[in-house]
BAFIPA-478479 format. One record per residue: x, y, z of N, C-alpha, C in turn; residue in three letters. Coordinates in pm, whole numbers, plus 50000, padded with zeros to 5 digits. Last residue first. Layout:
% BAFIPA-478479
XYZXYZXYZALA/...
***
This chain:
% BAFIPA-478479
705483847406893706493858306973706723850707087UNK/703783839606648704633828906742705623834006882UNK/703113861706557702123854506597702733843406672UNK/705703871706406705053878406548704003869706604UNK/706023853306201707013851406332706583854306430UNK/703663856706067704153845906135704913848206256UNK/704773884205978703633882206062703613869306135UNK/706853876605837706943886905899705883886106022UNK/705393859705610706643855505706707053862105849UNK/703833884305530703133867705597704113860505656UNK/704893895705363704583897005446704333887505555UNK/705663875505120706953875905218706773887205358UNK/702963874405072703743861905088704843861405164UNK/702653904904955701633895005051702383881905121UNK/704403896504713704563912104825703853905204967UNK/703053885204558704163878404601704633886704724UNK/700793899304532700793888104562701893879104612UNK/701393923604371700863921904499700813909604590UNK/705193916304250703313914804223703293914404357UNK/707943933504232707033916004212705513922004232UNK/708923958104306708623954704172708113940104116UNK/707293984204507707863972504509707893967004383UNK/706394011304644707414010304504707783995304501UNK/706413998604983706094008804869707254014704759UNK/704943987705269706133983705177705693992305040UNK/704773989105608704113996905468705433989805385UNK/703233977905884704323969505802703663977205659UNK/703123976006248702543983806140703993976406031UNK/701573967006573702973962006453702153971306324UNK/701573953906925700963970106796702373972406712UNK/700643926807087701653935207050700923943906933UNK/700303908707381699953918607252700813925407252UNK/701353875207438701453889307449700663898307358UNK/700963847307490699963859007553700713871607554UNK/702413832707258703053837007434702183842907533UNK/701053832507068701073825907138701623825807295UNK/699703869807027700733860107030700863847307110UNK/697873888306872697423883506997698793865406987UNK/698763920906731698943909806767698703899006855UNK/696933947706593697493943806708697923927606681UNK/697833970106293697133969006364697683955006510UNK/698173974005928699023976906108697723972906205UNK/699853968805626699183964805733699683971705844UNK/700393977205252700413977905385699493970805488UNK/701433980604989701003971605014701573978605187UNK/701463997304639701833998004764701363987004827UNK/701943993704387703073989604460703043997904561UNK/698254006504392699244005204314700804002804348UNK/697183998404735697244003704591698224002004498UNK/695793987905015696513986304867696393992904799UNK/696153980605384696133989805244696813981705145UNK/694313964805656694993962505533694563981005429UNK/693963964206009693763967105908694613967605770UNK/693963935606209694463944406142693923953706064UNK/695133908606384693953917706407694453931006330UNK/696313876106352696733892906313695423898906343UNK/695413858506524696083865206581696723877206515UNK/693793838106274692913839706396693883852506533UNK/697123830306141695763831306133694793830306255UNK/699323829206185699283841706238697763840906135UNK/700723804106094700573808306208699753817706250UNK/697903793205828699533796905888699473800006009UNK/695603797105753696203782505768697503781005769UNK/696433826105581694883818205592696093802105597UNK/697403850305588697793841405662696463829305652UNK/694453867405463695883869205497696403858005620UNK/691823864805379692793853605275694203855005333UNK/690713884005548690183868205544690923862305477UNK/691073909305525691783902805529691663888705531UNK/688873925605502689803926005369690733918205418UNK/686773902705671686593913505660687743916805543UNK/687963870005881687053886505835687413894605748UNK/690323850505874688653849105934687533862005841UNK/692943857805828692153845805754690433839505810UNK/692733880106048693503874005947693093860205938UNK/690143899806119691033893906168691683882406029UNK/689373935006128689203924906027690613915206126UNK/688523959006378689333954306274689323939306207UNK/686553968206563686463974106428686973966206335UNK/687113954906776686603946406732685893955706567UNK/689083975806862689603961706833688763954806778UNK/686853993006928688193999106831688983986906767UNK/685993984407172685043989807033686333993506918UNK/687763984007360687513972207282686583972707160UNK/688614008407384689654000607312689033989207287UNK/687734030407450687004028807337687674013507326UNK/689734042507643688124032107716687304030607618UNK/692824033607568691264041007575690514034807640UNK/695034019007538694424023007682693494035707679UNK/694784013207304695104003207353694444004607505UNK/695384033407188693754029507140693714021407235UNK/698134039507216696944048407271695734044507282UNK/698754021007019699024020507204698454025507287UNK/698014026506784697464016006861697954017206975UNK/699424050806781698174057706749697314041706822UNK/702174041706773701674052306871699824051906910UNK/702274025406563702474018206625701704028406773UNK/701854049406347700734033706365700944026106507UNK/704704058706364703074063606403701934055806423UNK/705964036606277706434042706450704524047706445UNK/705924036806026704764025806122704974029406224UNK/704054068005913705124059505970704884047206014UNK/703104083305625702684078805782703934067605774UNK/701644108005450702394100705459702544097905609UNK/699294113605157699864109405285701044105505312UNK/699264116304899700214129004953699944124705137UNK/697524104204772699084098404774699494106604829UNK/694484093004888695504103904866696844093804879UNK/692974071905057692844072804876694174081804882UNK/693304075305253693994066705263694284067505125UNK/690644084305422690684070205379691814059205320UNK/691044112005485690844101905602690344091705552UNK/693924132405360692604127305365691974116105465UNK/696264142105444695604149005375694344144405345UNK/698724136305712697394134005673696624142105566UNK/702164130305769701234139405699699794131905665UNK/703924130005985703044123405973702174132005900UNK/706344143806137706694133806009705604127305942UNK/705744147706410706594152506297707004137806232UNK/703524140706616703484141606491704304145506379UNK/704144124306906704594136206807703754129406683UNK/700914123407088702154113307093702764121706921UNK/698984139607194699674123107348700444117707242UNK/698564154307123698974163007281699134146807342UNK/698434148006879699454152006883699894161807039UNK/695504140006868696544127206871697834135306928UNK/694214167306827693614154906956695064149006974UNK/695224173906612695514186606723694894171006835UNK/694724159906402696434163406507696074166506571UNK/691674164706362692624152406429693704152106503UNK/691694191706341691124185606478691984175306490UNK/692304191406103693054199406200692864195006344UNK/690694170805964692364168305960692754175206070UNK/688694191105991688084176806043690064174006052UNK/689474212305779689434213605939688994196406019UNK/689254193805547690494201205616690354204305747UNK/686754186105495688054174705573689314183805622UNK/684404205505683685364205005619686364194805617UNK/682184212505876682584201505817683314198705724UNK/682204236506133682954234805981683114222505991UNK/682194234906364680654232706308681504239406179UNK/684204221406556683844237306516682484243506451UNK/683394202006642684114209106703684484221206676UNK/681314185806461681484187706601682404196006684UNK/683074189206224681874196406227681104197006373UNK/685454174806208685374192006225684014197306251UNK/684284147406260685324151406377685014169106391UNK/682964149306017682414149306178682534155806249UNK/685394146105837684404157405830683534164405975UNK/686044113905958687184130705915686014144205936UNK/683654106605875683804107406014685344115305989UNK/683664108705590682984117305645683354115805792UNK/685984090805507686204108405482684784111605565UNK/685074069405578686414071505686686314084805640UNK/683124064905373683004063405539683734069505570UNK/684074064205140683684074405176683304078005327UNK/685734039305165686404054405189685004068005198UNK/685634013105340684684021105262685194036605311UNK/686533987105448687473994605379686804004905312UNK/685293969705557684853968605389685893977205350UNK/686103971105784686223957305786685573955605635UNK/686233998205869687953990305850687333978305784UNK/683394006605827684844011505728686033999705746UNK/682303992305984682113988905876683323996905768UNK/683334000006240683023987706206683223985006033UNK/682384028106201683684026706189683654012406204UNK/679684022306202680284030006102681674027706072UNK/679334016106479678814009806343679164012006218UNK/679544035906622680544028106641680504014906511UNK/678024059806504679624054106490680504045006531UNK/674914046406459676264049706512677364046606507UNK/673114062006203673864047406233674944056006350UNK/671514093106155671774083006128672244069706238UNK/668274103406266669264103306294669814090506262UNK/666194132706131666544123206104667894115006164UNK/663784153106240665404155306262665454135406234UNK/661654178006130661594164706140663144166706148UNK/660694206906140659784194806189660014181406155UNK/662204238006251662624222406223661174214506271UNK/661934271406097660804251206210661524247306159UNK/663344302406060662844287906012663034273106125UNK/663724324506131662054317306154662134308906064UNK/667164318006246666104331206255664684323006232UNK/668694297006265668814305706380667884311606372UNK/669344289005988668514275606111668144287606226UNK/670944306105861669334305905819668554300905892UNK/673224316905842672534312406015670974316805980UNK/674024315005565673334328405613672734330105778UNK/676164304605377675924302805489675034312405558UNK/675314301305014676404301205138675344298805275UNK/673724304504775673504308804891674584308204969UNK/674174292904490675454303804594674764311304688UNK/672514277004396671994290904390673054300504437UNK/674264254604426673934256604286673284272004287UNK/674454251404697675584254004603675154258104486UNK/671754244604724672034260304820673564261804724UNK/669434233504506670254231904593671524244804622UNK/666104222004454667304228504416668234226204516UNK/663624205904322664314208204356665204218904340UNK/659714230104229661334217104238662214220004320UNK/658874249104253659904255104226660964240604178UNK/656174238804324655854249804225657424254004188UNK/655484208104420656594215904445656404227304342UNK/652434193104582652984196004484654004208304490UNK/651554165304677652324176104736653214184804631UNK/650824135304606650524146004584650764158804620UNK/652904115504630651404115204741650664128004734UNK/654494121404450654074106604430652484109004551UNK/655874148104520654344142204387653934128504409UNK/657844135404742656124143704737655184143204605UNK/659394120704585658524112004652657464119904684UNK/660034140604424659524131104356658924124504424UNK/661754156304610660504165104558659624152504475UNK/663214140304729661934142604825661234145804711UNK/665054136804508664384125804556663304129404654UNK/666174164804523665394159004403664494143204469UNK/667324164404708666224174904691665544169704588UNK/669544144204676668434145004788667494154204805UNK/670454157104444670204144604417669174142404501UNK/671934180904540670914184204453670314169304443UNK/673754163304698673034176404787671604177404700UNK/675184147204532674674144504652673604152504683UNK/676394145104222675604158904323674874153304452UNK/677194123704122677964135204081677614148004214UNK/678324097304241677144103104232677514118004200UNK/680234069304100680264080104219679254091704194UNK/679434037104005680594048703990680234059404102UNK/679714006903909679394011703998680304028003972UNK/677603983803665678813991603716678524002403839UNK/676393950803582676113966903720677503969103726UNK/674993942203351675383940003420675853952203489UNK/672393918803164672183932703271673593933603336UNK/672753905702964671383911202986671683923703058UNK/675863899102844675273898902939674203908602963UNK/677783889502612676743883602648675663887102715UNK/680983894302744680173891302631678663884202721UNK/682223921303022681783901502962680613904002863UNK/683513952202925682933941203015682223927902962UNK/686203973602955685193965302895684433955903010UNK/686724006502860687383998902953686243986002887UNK/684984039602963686304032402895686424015202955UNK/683444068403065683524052303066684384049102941UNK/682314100703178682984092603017683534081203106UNK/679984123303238680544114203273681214107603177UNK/679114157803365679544149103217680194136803269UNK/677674170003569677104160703513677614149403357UNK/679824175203814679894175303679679054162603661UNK/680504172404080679454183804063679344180003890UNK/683454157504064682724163504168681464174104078UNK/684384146103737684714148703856683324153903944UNK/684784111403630683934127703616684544132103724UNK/684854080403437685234092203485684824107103488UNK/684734047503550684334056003509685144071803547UNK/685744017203375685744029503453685414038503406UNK/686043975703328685703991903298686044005703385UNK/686033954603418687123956703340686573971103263UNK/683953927503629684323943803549685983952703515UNK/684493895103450684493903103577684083920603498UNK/686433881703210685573879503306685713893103442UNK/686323888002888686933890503020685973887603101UNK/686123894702538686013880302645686843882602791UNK/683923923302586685273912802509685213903902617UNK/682343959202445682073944502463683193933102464UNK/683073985002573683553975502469683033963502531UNK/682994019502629682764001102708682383995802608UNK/681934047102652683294039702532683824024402566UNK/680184066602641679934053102682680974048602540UNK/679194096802831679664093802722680594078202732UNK/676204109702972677004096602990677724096302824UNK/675064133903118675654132502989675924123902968UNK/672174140903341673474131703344673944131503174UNK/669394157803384670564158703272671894155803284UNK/669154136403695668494144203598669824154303519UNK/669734103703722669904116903799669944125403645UNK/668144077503933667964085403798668754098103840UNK/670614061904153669764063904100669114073204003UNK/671114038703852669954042004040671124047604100UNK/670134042803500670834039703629670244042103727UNK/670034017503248669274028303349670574030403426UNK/671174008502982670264008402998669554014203085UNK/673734016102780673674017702885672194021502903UNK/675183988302566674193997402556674054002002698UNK/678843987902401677753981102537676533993402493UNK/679523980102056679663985202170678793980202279UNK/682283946802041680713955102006680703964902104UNK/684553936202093684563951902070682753957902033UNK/683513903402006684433916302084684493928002017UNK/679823900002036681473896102001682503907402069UNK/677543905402157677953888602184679443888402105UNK/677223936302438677413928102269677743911002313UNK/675583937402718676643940002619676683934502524UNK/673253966102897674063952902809675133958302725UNK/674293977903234674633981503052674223965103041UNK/673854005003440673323990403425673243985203282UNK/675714018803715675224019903559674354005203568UNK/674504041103992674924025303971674194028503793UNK/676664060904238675664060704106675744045204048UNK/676854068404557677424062604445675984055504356UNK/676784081804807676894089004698677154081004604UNK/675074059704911676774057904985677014069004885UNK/672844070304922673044058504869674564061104807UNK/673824105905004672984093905006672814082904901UNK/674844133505188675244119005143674024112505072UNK/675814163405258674404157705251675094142605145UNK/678094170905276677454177105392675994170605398UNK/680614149505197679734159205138678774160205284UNK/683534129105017682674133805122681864150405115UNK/683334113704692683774124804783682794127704899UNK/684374080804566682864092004579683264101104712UNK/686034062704466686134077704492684964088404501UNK/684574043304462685504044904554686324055304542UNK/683244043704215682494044304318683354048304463UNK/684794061203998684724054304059683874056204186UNK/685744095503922684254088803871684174077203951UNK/688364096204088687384101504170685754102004081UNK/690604082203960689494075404113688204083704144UNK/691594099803766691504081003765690324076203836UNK/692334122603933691364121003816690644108803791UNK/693514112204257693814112904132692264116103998UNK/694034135604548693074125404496693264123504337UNK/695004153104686695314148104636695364132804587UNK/692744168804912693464170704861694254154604814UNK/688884151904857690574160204976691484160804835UNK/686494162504679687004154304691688284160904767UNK/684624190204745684344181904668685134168004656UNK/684204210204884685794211904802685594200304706UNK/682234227304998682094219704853683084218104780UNK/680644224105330681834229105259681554221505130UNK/679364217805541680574205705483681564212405399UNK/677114233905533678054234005648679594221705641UNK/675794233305305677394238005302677814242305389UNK/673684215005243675194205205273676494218205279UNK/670784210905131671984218505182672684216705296UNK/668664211804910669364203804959670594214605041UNK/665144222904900666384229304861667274216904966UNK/661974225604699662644215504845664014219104824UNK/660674259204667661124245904631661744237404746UNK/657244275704737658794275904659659534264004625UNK/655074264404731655204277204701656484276004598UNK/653634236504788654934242404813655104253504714UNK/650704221504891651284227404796652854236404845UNK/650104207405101649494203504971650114207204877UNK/650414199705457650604205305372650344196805243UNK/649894186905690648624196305617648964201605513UNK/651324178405856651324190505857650254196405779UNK/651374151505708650474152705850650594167505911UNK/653414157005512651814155705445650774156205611UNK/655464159005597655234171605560653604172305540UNK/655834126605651655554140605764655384156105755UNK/655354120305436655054116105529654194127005600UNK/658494124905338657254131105236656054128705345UNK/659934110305550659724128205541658174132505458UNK/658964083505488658864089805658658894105605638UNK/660084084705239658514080305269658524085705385UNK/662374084105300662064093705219660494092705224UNK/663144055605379663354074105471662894084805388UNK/663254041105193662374043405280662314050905347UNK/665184038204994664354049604981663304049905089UNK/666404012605023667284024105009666044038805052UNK/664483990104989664243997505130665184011605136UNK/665963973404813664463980004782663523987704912UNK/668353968704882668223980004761666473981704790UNK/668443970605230668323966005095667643974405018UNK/670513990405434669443991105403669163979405272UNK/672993993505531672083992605611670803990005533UNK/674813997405323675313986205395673993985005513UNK/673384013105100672943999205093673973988505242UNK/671874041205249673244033305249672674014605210UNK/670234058305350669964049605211670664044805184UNK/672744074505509671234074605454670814069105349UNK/675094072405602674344061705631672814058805589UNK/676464096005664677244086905530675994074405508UNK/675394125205735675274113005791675124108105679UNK/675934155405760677394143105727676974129205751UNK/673724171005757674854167505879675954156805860UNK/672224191705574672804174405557673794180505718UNK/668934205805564670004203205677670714188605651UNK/666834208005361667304197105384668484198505460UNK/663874229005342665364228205369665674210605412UNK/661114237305195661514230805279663244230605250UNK/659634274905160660604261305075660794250105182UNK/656544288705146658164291205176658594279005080UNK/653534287505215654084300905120656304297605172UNK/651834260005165653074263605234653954272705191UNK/648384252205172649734260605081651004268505142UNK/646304243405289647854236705259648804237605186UNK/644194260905340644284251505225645454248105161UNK/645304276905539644194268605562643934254805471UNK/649274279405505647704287105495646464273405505UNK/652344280505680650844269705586649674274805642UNK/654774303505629653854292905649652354288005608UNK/658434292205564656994294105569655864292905659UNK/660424274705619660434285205626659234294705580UNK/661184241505741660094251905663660434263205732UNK/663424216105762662874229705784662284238905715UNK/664714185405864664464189705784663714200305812UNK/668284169005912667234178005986666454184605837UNK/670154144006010669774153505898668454157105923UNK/672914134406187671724139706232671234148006056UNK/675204110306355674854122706248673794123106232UNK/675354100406676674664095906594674724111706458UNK/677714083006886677134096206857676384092606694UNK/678724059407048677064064407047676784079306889UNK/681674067507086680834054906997679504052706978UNK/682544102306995681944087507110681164077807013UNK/684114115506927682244119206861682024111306970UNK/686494115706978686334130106998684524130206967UNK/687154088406943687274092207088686644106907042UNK/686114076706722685364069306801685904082006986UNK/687234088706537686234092306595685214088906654UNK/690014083306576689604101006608688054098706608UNK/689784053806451689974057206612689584074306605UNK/688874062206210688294056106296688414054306454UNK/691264077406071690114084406045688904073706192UNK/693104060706148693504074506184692214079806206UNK/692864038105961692864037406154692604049506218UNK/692944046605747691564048605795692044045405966UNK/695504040605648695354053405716693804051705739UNK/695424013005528695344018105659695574026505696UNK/695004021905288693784022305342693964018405500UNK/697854039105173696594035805164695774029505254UNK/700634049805245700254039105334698344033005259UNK/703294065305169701934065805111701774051405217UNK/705394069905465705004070305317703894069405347UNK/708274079105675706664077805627706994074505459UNK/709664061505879710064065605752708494065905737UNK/710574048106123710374064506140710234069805982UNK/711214020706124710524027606193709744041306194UNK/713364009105946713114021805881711434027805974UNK/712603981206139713093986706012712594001005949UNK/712293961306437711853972606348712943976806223UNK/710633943506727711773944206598711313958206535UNK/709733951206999710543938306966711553942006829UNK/710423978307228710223975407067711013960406982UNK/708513979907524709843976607421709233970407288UNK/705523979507636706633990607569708163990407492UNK/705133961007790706113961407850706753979007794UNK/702683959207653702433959307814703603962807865UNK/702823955107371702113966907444702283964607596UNK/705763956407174704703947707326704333958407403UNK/705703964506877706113970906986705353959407071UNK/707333968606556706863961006687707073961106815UNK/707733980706192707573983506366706533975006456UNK/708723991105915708353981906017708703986806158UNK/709084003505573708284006305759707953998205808UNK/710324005405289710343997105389710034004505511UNK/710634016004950710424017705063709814012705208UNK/712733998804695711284003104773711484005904918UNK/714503988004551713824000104545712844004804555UNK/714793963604649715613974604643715333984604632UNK/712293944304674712453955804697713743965304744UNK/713813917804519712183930004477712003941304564UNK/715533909704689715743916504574714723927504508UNK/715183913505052714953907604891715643915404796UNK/715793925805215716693925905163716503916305032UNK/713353927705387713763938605353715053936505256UNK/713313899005474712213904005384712493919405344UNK/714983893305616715023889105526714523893905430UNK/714543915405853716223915305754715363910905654UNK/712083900505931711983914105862713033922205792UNK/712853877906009712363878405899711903888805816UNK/714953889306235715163877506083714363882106005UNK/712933896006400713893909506336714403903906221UNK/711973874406473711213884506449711973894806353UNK/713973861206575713633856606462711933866106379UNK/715183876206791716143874806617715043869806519UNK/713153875506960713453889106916714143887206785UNK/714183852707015712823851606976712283865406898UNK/716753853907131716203844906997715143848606965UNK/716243870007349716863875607220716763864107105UNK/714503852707530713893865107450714703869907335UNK/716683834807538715043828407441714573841807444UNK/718183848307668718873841107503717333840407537UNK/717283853207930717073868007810717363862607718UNK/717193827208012715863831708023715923848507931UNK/720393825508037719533814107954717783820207928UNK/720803843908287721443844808072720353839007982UNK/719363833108448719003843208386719733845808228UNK/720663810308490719273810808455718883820608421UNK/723113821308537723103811608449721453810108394UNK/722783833808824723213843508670722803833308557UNK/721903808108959721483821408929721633828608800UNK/724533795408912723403790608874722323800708883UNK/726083817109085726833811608955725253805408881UNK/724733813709300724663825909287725283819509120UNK/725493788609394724173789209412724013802809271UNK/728313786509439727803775309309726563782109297UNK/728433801709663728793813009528728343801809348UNK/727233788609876727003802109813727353806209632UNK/729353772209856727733770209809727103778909780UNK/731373784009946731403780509886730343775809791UNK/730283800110176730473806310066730503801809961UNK/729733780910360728753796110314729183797210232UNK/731763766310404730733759310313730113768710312UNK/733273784610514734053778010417732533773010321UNK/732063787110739732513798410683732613796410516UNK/731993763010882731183766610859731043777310742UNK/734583762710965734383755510810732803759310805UNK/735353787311139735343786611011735043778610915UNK/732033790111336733263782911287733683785611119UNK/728903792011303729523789111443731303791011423UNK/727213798711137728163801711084728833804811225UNK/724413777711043724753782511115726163788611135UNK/721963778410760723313775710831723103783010924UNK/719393787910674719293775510704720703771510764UNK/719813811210541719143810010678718993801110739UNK/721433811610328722203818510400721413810610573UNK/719353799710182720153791210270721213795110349UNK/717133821810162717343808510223717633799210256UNK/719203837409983719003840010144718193831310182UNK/719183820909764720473823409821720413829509976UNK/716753824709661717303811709698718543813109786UNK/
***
């Protein structure tokens, strides 16, 4: 403005001189003035972001808790507000961001896990197959998965193998159908996973051979008074010399109010806890003790069913301590390669059910594509080693890729890194439409429901025990995005009230 009216005088004379400047300098004064006035509404707007995260950090209920906030505008890179930014903790289930973005960029959103099946024999005139068939698990979480399949279709892939051994001509099996999963390794659940979680269905451990999500389903009646005991009537699916020791109490509660507990490979299981008077049939859910031996067992049953008879049964390569022998390399046929769900489907379905065994096998993936150790430990090594050549990792401990572990620990600075990056992937809109939106989808549908920052948090959610977290993007009335992470941990009000003075926090950003 000011050099178009420098251009519009003529400066013939001093009063000419006199009114340059003088107008000049009213011009230039109204200048600065519009600009003060145009950074106050960003620094207001910045206070009332940073307000509600003072406010909400200085409650009373969490004195003695641990506070991570962080907001960043992705386009500009300045950090609207923040609190204890750089402080890790336990974060629960949004550490799956970690486990879902790594593998949407190092597998690609196409890539498909693969379970391969192989004779090591061979088939004489009258369909006697002098070897064993092999079950090659490749980590695919998706086989008989009830999120793809209905319960009465879980087993249809098993018809397609028994199937295809039978259009080979084969009749009889010498030796046995053998499961084997120990290109995954058999640590059996990550490091620091509690006793508590890991009979639970949501602690069912990642494994080199998966199926029906590894999780075992009880099916009990129960008594008509309190404390009768429950009867445990079947389970799905059957798993051969299971121990079930059954301490479920019949009482007036609504819902399931039970658990289960075993660990990895142990057929002894023990239940505690109760469930509703009255009821014919009702379904607990717990965690499959043997994946590997479970899917040898289910072919060898669907082959008798069409007559193919197994002279050895199932077995499985952990249970004999075969190990690793580059058995696929020397004369054993692959004649059938099974390929699961793609990951981009996968990781969909982890952030937006929150399904840990999901997020631990694409962890596993990650290692088993890049080294061909499916290990979560090496699958973890890969991860840093990708994230940590575009943004630090000191201070960011990963020990598992769902979030279950308390020995994580994560920052929201890190959350905030790990979305900026996602931000300018070329995965980024497969990665955004992974996440659950606030008061619409997925574990968050009740967050902000008919507040500001409903239909504009795009997130993923953790909980556990006084923990309570979120991170993920902001779509702000202003048209900005923004990448906000918010862990609160050790808190002493209820999840619920924790939730409430989040939601202030989020508001504000949804109004930025």
């Amino acid at each position: 403005m000011l050099k178009i009216f420098l251009k519009t005088r003529k400066t013939n004379n001093e009063n000419d001189d006199f009114y340059l400047n003088f107008y000049g300098m009213k011009i230039l004064r109204l200048l600065i003035l519009f600009n003060c006035l145009i950074s106050l509404n960003i620094i207001i707007a910045q206070n009332a972001v940073q307000n509600a995260v003072n406010s909400l950090a200085n409650s009373p209920e969490f004195l003695n808790a641990g506070i991570s906030f962080q907001a960043v505008d992705l386009t500009s890179g300045v950090q609207i507000a923040a609190h204890n930014p750089n402080l890790s903790l336990t974060t629960a289930s949004t550490g799956k961001l970690f486990s879902t973005a790594s593998a949407l960029e190092i597998l690609g959103a196409d890539y498909r896990p693969e379970t391969r099946l192989y004779i090591d024999g061979t088939i004489e005139e009258d369909g006697t197959l002098n070897g064993n068939i092999w079950i090659r698990g490749g980590g695919d979480m998706s086989l008989g998965s009830k999120y793809f399949h209905t319960e009465s279709h879980q087993k249809d892939f098993l018809k397609v193998w028994a199937d295809t051994l039978k259009k080979l001509g084969i009749k009889t099996i010498i030796g046995g159908v053998y499961g084997d999963g120990s290109e995954f390794g058999y640590l059996g659940v990550p490091e620091g996973w509690n006793w508590s979680d890991m009979g639970n269905y949501y602690g069912a451990g990642p494994s080199g051979i998966c199926v029906f999500d590894n999780m075992l389903k009880f099916n009990f009646k129960t008594g008509s008074y309190s404390g009768a005991k429950t009867e445990l009537l079947s389970t799905f699916p059957t798993v051969q010399n299971l121990v079930f020791h059954n301490y479920i109490t019949s009482e007036k509660v609504s819902g399931d109010h039970s658990y289960i507990f075993g660990g990895p490979y142990s057929l002894d299981r023990f239940s505690n806890g109760s469930l509703p008077l009255n009821q014919a049939s009702f379904e607990v859910k717990g965690s499959l003790p043997d994946p590997e031996f479970q899917l040898a067992f289910e072919l060898t049953q669907q082959l008798n069913l069409i007559g193919i008879t197994v002279k050895e049964g199932a077995q499985s390569v952990r249970q004999k301590n075969l190990g690793i022998k580059n058995r696929y390399q020397t004369n054993y046929k692959l004649i059938y390669t099974h390929k699961g769900q793609k990951i981009a489907e996968i990781a969909t379905l982890t952030n937006m059910k929150s399904i840990n065994l999901f997020a631990e096998q694409l962890v596993c993936l990650v290692g088993y594509k890049m080294t061909g150790n499916g290990s979560s430990e090496v699958g973890l090594q890969q991860i840093e080693k990708y994230w940590s050549e575009k943004f630090s990792f000191n201070g960011l401990n990963l020990t598992d890729g769902s979030g279950l572990s308390r020995t994580n620990a994560i920052s929201a600075a890190h959350f905030c890194n790990l979305l900026k990056a996602m931000s300018l992937s070329k995965n980024n809109s497969i990665y955004y439409a992974t996440l659950p939106v606030a008061g619409k989808s997925g574990t968050i549908s009740g967050l902000c429901k008919d507040q500001l920052g409903e239909g504009r948090i795009i997130a993923k959610s953790g909980t556990m025990d006084r923990i309570k977290s979120y991170a993920g993007y902001v779509n702000s009335t202003s048209g900005k995005k923004i990448a906000f992470a918010i862990t609160i941990s050790n808190f002493n009000n209820t999840s619920n009230s924790t939730v409430e003075k989040m939601e202030k926090v989020l508001n504000a950003l949804a109004v930025f």
